[in-house]
C-alpha positions, 0 to 999 in steps of 0.5 A: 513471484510467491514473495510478491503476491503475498506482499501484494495480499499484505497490502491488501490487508494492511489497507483494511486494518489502516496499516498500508504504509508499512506494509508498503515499506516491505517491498523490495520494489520500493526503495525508502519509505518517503517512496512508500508513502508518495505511492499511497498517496498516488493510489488513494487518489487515483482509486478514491472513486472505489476505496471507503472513506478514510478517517 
């Protein structure tokens, strides 16, 4: 459980600092990084009313 919340956390910060792929990638939830990247994808979209802008 102490793995996943600090991945989550990592996440997080990674979102912040424009790294939130890779962060993604560490999960042993998520099984390859074409995966990670479909997740972000999902999450920006279903979360864009909330997120800044990104560039």
């Amino acid at each position: 459980m102490y793995q996943q919340v600090t991945f989550e956390k990592l996440v997080v910060q990674a979102f912040i600092g424009g790294k939130s792929w890779q962060a993604l990638t560490l999960s042993k939830t998520v099984p390859s990084a074409k995966a990670a990247k479909e997740i972000l994808d999902d999450l920006i979209e279903a979360n864009k009313d909330y997120l800044p802008e990104l560039n």
